[in-house]
C-alpha positions as CSV (number, residue, x, y, z in Angstrom):
1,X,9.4,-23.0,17.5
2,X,11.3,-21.5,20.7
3,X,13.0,-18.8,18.6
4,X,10.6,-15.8,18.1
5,X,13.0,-12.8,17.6
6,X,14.9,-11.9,14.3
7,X,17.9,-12.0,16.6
8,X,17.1,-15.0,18.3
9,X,16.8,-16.5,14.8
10,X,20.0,-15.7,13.9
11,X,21.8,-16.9,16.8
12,X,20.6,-20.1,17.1
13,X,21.4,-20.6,13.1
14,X,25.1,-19.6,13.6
15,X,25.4,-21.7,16.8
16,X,24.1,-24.5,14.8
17,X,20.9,-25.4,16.6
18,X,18.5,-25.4,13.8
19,X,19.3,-24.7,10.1
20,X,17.7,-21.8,7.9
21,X,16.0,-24.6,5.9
22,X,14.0,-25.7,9.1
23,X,13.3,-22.3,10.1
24,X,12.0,-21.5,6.5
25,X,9.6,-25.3,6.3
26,X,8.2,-24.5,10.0
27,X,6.7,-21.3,9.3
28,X,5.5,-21.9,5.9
29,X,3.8,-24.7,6.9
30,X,2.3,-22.4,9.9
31,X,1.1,-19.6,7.5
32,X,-0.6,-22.6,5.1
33,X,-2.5,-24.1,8.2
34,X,-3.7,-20.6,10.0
35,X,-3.5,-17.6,7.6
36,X,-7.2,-19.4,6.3
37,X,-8.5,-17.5,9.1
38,X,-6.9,-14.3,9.2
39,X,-5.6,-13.4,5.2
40,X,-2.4,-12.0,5.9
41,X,-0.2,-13.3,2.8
42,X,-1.7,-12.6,-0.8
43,X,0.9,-15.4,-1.7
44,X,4.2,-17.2,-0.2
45,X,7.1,-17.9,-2.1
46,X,7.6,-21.3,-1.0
47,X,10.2,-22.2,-3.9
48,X,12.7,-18.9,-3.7
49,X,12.4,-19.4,-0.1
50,X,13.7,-23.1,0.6
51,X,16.0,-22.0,-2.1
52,X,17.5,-19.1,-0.3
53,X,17.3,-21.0,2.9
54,X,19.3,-23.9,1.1
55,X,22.3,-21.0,0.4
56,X,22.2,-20.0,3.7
57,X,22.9,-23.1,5.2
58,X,25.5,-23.9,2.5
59,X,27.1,-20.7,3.8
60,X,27.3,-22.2,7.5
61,X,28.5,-25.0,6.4
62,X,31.5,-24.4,4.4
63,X,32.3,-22.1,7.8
64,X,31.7,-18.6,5.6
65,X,30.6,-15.7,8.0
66,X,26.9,-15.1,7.9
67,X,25.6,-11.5,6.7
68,X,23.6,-10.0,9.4
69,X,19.8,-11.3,9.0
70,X,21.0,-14.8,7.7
71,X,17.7,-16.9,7.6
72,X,15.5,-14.7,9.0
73,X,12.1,-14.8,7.4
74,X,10.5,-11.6,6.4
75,X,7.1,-10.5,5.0
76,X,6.9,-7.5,2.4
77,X,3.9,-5.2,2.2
78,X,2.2,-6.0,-1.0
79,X,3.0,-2.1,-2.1
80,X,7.0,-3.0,-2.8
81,X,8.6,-3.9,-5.7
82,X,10.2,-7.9,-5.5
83,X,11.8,-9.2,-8.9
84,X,9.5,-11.4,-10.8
85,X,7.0,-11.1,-7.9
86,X,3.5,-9.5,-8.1
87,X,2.8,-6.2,-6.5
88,X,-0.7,-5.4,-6.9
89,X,-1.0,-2.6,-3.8
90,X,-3.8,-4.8,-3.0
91,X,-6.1,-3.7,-6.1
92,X,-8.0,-5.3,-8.7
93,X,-6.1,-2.8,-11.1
94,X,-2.2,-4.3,-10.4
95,X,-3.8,-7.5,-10.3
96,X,-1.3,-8.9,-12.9
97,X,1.8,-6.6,-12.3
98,X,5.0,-8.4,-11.8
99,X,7.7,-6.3,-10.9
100,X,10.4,-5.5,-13.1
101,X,13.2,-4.5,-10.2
102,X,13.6,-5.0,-6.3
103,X,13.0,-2.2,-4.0
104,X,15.9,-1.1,-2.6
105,X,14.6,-1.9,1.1
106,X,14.0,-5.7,-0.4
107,X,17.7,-5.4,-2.1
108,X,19.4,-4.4,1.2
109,X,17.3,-7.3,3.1
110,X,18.7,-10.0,0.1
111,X,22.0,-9.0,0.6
112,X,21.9,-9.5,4.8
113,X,20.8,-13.0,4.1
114,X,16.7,-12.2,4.9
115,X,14.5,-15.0,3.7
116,X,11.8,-13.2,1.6
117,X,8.6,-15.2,2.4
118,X,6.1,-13.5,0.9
119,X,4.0,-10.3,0.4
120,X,1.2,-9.3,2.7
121,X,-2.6,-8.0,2.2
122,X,-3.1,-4.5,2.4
123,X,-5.4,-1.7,2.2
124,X,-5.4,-0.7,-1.2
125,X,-2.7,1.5,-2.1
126,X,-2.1,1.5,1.1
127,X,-5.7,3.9,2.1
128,X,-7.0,3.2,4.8
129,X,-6.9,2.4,8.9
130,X,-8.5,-0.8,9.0
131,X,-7.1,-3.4,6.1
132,X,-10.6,-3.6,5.0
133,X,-9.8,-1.9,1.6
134,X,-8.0,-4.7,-0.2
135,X,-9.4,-6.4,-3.4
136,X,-9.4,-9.5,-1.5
137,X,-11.0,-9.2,1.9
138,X,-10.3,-8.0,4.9
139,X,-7.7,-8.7,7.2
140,X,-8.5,-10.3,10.8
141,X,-6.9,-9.5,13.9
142,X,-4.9,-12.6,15.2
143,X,-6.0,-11.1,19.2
144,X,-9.8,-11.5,18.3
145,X,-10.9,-12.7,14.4
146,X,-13.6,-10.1,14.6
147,X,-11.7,-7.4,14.8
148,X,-9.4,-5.3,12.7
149,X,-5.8,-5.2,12.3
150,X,-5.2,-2.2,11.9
151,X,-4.1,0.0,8.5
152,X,-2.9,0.0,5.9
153,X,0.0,-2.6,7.2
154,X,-2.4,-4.6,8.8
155,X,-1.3,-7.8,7.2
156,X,2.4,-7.4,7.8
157,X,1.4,-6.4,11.7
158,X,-1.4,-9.3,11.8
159,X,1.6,-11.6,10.1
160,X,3.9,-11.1,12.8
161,X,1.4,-11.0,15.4
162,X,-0.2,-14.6,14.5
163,X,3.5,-15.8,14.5
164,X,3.9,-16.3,10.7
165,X,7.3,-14.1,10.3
166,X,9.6,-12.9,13.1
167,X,9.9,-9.6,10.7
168,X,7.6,-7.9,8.3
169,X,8.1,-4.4,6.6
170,X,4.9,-2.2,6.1
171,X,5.1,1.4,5.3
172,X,4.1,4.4,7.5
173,X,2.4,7.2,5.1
174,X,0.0,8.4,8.6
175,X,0.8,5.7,10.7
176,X,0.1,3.1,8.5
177,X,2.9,0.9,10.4
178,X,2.2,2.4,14.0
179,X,-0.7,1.6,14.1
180,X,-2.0,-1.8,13.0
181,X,1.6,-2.7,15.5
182,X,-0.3,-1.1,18.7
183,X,-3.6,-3.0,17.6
184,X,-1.9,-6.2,16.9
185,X,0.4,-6.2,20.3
186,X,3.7,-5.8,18.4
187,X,6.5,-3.0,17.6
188,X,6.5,-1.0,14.8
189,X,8.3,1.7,13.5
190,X,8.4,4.5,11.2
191,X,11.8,5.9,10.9
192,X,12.7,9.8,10.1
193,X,11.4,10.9,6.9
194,X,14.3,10.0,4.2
195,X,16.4,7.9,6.8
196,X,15.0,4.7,4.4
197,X,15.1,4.5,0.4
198,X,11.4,4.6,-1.0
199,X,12.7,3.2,-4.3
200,X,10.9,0.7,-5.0
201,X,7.9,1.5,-2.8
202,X,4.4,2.1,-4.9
203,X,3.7,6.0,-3.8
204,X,0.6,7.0,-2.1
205,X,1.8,10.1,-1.0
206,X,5.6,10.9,-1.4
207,X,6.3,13.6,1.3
208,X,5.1,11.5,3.7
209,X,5.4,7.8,3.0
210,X,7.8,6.2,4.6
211,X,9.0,2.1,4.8
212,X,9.9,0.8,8.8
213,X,9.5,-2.6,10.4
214,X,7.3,-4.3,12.3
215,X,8.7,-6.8,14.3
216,X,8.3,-8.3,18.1
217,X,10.4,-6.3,19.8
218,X,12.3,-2.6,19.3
219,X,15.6,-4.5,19.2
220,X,14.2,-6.1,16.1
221,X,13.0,-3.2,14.6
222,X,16.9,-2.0,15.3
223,X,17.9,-5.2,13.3
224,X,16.3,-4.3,10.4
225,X,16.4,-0.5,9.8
226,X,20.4,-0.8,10.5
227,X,20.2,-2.9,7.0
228,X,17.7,-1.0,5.2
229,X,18.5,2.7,6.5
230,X,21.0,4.6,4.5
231,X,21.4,6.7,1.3
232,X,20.5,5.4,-2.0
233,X,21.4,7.3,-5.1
234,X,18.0,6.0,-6.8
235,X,15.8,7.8,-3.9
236,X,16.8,11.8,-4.3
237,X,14.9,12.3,-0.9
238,X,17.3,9.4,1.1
239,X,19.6,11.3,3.6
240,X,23.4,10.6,4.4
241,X,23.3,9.6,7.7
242,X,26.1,10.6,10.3
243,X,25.8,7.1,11.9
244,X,24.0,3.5,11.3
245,X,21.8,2.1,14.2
246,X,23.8,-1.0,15.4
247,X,21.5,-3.3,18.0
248,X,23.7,-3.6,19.9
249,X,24.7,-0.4,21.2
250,X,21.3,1.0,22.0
251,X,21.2,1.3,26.0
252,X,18.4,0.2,27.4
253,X,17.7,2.4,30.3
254,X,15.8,5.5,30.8
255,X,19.1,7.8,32.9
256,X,19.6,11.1,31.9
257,X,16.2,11.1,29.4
258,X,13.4,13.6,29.4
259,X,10.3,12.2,28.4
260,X,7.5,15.0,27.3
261,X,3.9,14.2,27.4
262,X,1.8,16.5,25.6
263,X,-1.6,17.3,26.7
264,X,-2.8,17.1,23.2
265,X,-2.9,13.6,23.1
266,X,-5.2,12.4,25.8
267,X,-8.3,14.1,24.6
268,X,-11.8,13.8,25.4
269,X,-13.1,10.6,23.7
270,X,-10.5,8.1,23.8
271,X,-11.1,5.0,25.7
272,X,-10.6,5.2,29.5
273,X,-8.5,1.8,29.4
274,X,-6.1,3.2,26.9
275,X,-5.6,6.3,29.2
276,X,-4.8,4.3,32.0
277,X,-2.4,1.8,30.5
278,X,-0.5,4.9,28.9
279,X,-0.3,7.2,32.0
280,X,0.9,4.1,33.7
281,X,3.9,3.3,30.9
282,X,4.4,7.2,31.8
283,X,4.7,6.5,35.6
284,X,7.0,3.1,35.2
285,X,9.6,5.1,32.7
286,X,9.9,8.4,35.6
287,X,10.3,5.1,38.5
288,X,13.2,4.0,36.7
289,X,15.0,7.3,36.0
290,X,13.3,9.2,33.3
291,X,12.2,12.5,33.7
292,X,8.7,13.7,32.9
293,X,7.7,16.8,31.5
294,X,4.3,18.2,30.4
295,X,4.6,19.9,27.2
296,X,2.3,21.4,24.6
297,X,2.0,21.0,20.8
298,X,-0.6,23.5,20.0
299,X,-1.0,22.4,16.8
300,X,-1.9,19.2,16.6
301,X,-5.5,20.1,15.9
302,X,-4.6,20.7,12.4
303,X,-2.4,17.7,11.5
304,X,-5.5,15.5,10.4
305,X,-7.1,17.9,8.6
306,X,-3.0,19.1,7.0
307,X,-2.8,15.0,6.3
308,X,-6.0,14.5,4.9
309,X,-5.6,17.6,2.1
310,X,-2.0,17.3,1.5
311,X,-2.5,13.4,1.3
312,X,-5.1,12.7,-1.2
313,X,-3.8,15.8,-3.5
314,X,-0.1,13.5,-3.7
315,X,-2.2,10.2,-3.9
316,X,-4.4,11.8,-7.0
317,X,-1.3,12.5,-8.6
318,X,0.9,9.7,-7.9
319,X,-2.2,7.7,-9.0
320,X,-2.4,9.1,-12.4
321,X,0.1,6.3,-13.9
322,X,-2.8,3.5,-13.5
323,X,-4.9,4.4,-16.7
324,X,-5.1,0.7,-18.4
325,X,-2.3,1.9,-20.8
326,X,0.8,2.8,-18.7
327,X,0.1,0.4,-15.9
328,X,-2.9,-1.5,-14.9
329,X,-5.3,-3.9,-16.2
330,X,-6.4,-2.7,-19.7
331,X,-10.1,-2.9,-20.8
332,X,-11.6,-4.4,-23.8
333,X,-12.1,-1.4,-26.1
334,X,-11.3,0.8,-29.1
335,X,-12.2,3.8,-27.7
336,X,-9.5,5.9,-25.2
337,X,-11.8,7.6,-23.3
338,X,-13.8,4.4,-22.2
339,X,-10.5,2.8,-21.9
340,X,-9.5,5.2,-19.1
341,X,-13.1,4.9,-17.4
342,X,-13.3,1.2,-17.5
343,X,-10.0,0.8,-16.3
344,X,-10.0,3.4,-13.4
345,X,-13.8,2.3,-12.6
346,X,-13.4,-1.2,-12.4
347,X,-10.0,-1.2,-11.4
348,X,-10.2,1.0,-8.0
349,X,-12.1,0.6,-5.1
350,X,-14.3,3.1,-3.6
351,X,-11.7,4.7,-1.0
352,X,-9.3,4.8,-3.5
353,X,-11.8,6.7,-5.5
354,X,-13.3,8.7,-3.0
355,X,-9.3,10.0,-2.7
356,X,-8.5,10.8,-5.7
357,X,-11.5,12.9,-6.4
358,X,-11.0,14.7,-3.6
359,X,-7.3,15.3,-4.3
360,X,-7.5,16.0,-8.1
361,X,-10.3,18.5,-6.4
362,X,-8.0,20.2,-3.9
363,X,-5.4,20.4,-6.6
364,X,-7.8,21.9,-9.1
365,X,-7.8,26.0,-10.5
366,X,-9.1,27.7,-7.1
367,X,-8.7,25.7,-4.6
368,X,-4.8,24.8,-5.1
369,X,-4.1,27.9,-3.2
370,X,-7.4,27.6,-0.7
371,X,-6.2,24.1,0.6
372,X,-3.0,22.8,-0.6
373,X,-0.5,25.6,-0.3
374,X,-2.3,26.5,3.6
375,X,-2.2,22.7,4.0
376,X,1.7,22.7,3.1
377,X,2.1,25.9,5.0
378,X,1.3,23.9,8.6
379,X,2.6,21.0,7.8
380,X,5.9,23.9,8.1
381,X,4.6,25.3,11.6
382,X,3.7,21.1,12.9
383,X,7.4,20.7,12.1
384,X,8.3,23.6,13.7
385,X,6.2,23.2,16.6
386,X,7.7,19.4,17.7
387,X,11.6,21.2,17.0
388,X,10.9,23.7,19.8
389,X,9.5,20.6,21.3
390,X,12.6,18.7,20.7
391,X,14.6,21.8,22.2
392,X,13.2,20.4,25.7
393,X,12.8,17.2,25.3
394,X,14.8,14.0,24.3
395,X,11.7,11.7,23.5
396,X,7.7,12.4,23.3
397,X,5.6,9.8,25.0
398,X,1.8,9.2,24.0
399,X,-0.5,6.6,22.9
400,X,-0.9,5.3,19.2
401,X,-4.5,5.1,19.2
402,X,-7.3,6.4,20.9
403,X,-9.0,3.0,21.0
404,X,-8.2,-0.8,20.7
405,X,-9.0,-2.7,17.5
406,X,-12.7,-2.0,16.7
407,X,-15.2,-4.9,14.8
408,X,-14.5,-5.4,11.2
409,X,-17.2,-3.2,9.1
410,X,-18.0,-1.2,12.3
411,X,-16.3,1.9,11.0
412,X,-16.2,1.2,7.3
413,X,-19.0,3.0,6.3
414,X,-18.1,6.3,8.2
415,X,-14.5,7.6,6.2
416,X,-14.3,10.1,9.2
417,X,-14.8,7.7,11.7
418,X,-11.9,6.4,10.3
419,X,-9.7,9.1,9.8
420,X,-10.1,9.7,13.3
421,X,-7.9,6.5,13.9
422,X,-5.0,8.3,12.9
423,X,-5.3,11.1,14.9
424,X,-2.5,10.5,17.0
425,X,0.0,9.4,14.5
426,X,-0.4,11.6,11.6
427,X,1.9,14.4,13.0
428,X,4.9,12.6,12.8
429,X,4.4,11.9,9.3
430,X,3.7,15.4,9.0
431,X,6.6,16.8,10.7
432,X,8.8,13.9,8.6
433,X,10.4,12.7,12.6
434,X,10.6,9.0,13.8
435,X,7.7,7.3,16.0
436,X,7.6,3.6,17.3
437,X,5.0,2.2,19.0
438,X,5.2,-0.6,21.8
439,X,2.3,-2.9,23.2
440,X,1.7,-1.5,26.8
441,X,-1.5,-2.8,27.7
442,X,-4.8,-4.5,27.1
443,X,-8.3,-4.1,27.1
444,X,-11.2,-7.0,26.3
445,X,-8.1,-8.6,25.8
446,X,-7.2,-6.5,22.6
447,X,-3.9,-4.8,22.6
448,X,-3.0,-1.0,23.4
449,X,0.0,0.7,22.2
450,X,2.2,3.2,23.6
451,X,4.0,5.5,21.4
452,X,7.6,7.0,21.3
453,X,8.8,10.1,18.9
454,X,11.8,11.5,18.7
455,X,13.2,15.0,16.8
456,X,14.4,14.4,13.3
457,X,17.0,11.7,12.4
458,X,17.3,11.1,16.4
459,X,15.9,7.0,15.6
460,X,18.2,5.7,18.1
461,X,16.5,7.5,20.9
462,X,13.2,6.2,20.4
463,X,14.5,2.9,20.2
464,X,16.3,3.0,23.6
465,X,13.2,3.5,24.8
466,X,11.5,1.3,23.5
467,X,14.3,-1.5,24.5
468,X,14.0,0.4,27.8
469,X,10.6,0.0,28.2
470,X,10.5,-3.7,27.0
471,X,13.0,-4.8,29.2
472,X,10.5,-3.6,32.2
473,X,7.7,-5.5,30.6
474,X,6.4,-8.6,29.3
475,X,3.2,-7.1,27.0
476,X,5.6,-7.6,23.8
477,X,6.2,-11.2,24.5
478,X,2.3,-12.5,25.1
479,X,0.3,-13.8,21.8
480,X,-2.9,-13.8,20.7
481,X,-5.1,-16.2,22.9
C-alpha cells in the first residue's frame, strides 16, 4: 500500500482514492501472512473491522463529513478494555476475561471513525522491557527476528514497525511506549501524566501509567492524542486542558527553541554508536536554529531505583483484584486458601511474581516508611529537579536507550540487566512530564532512538520537535530490511 501515515490514510479515503474497506482487507490480510514470524496481535477482529469499515465508507458516500481518524486502522495494547473483546494483560490468569466496557482511549478512537483491528501481545501486565513476559511467547523485532522489541508495548511498536497498523496505542508506565518505539525505528509517545483518561486501562502502577501512541511519525502521534487527550469524569486523575493539540498547527522548525542536553544521560556504558547518532541529532537541531544548552539533572541517579520501589509497591496492590474469585481464572477446589494459591501460582508468571513480592514487601510494617514514603519523597525532588530544568529550557534532548534491541533471552535471566533498559526513560514517568522518542539512527542495522521531553502539559513542544526533526530526516520513513 502507498499510504503509510494515519494522515495519509485519511486523505486519500476522503479524496476517494481507496475506500476504508480496502484499507481494512489489505492489512489484515498482511498481519495473517507475516505476524507468524513475529507475534504481534493475540487476535484480529476481522468481522467488527470490515464492519466498521463498511460504515465508513457508507459515510463517504452519502457525502456526510468524515470524523477525524475515519478508516484508520489501529492496534490496542492487550492491557485496555474493548467491549466484548478479551483483555488478558497478556497472562494465563485473564485468559478468558471479556471486557464488560470500552476504555475511554478506545471510546474516543470509535467516535473519530478509527478502525479497531485488534489487540497486541504484551509483557504481562505490562512488566517488563523486552515483550518476553507474555503467556504466549515472545515478541520478535520486525528489524532483525532475533531480537527484541522492546517493553512492555513491544507488540504495538513491533505492529507498526512490520507495517501491520499505521497506529497502535501502548501504554508508558517507565517507558513502556518509548522505548520498544526507539528499538523498533518508530515514534512513540508518552503524554503528560493525566493529559489522557486511564479508564479503561488495566493498572500496573497508577501514578505513573500512562496511555500514548505509537505511530510512524510525530504528526501521527499528534493525530491521535488530539482525539484521545482530554478530561474524562470517569478518570479523577485526567486534567482540563487549556488547549487540544491540533496537527496541524504544530510548527515544524527549531527558531527560537532551547534544547538542554543533560550530562546525565550519556553515561559510561552505553553503546558508542548510540552516542554518536544522538550527539549528531544534537548538532543537526543547533544547524537549523535551535539553541543548545548543557544542563544538569542531578538526580537522575535515583529515578530507577524511585521506579523500581514505588512501582512494584502500586503493581502489588493494583494486583490484588486477580484472586480466582473477583477476577481471574478460578481453580478447581473447595478450599479458599488453595483457591487463592492455585490461582495466583498458576495464573502469574515469574516477573509478575517476582513484583508483587517485592511490592507487598516494600509496603509491609517496617519498611513502608524505609522505602516507599523516601521513594515518594524523590519522586517530589525528580519533579522538582526537571521544573528548574524547564525554567531554562523549552525541550530536553537525550537518547531512549542506552543500547539497540539486544537477542531475545539475552537479558531475561538478569531482572537488573533489564531494569537497566529503562534507565533513561523512567524519569519522566517519575516526574509525570511528556517524552517522545524518534528513530535517529542505526546500528547492525537495528534502530536508535532519540528522545524529546518537555515540562508538564507542554506536549505540543515535544512534538514540534519531533515534526522538526523528521522533516530533516528520513530514519522514520525506512522499514525493516
Amino acid at each position: 500500500m502507498k499510504y503509510r501515515t494515519a494522515i495519509e490514510i485519511r486523505n486519500a479515503i476522503e479524496a476517494g482514492e481507496i475506500t476504508a474497506l480496502e484499507v481494512v482487507e489489505y492489512y489484515l490480510a498482511k498481519i495473517k501472512v507475516e505476524d507468524k514470524a513475529i507475534n504481534a496481535f493475540l487476535e484480529t477482529f476481522d468481522e467488527s473491522a470490515l464492519e466498521s469499515a463498511r460504515k465508513i465508507d457508507a459515510m463517504k458516500k452519502a457525502g456526510e463529513a468524515l470524523p477525524r481518524l475515519a478508516g484508520v486502522p489501529v492496534a490496542i495494547k492487550d492491557n485496555m478494555t474493548i467491549k466484548g473483546q478479551i483483555s488478558s494483560c497478556s497472562s494465563k490468569i485473564l485468559e478468558n476475561h471479556r471486557a464488560s466496557y470500552d476504555a475511554t482511549v478506545v471510546k474516543r478512537l470509535k467516535v473519530a471513525g478509527a478502525i479497531i483491528i485488534g489487540r497486541t501481545n504484551c509483557d504481562e501486565f505490562a512488566m517488563g522491557s523486552s515483550n518476553e513476559t507474555s503467556f504466549w511467547g515472545a515478541v520478535h523485532n520486525p528489524w532483525n527476528l532475533k531480537k527484541v522489541p522492546g517493553g512492555s508495548s513491544g507488540g504495538s511498536a513491533a505492529a507498526v514497525s512490520a507495517g501491520f497498523v499505521p497506529i497502535a496505542l501502548g501504554s508508558d508506565t517507565g517507558g513502556s511506549i518509548r522505548q520498544p518505539a526507539a528499538l523498533c525505528g518508530i515514534t512513540g509517545m508518552k503524554p503528560t501524566y493525566g493529559r489522557v483518561s486511564r479508564y479503561g486501562l488495566i493498572a500496573l502502577a497508577s501514578s505513573l501509567d500512562q496511555i500514548g501512541p505509537i505511530a510512524h511519525t510525530a504528526q501521527d502521534c499528534a493525530l491521535v492524542l488530539e482525539v484521545i487527550e482530554g478530561i474524562d469524569e470517569k478518570d479523577s486523575t485526567s486534567l482540563e486542558l487549556d488547549e487540544k493539540v491540533v496537527p496541524e498547527l504544530i510548527e515544524k522548525n527549531f527558531k527560537g527553541m532551547t534544547f538542554g542536553v543533560p550530562r546525565e544521560y550519556f553515561i559510561d556504558g552505553m553503546d558508542e554508536e548510540v552516542r554518536k547518532s544522538v550527539e549528531e541529532a544534537i548538532e543537526l537541531i543547533k544547524q537549523n536554529g535551535g539553541e543548545i544548552k548543557k544542563i544538569s539533572l542531578p538526580l537522575t541517579d535515583y529515578a530507577l531505583a524511585a521506579y523500581y520501589i514505588i512501582q512494584p509497591a502500586e503493581a502489588s496492590s493494583n494486583l490484588a483484584r486477580f484472586d480466582g474469585i473477583r477476577y481471574g481464572t478460578r481453580a478447581q477446589t473447595d478450599n479458599l486458601w488453595k483457591s487463592y494459591l492455585h490461582a495466583r501460582g498458576d495464573g502469574f508468571g515469574a516477573e509478575t511474581k517476582r513484583r508483587i513480592m517485592l511490592g507487598t514487601y516494600i509496603l509491609s510494617a517496617g519498611y513502608y516508611d524505609a522505602y516507599y514514603k523516601k521513594a515518594l519523597a524523590v519522586k517530589t525532588e525528580i519533579f522538582n529537579d526537571f521544573k528548574k530544568a524547564f525554567e531554562q529550557v523549552d525541550v530536553i534532548v537525550c537518547p531512549t536507550s542506552p543500547a539497540v534491541a539486544w537477542d531475545i533471552g539475552e537479558k531475561f535471566n538478569d531482572p537488573i540487566a533489564m531494569y537497566l533498559a529503562d534507565i533513561f526513560t523512567v524519569s519522566a514517568n517519575i516526574a509525570g512530564i511528556p517524552g517522545i522518542s524518534v528513530p535517529c539512527g542505526e546500528n547492525n542495522g537495528l534502530p536508535i532512538g532519540l528522545q524529546f521531553l518537555g515540562a508538564s502539559m507542554q506536549d505540543g513542544k515535544i512534538l514540534r520537535a519531533a515534526s522538526a526533526y523528521q522533516s530533516l530526516t528520513d530514519w522514520h520513513q525506512k522499514d525493516p530490511k
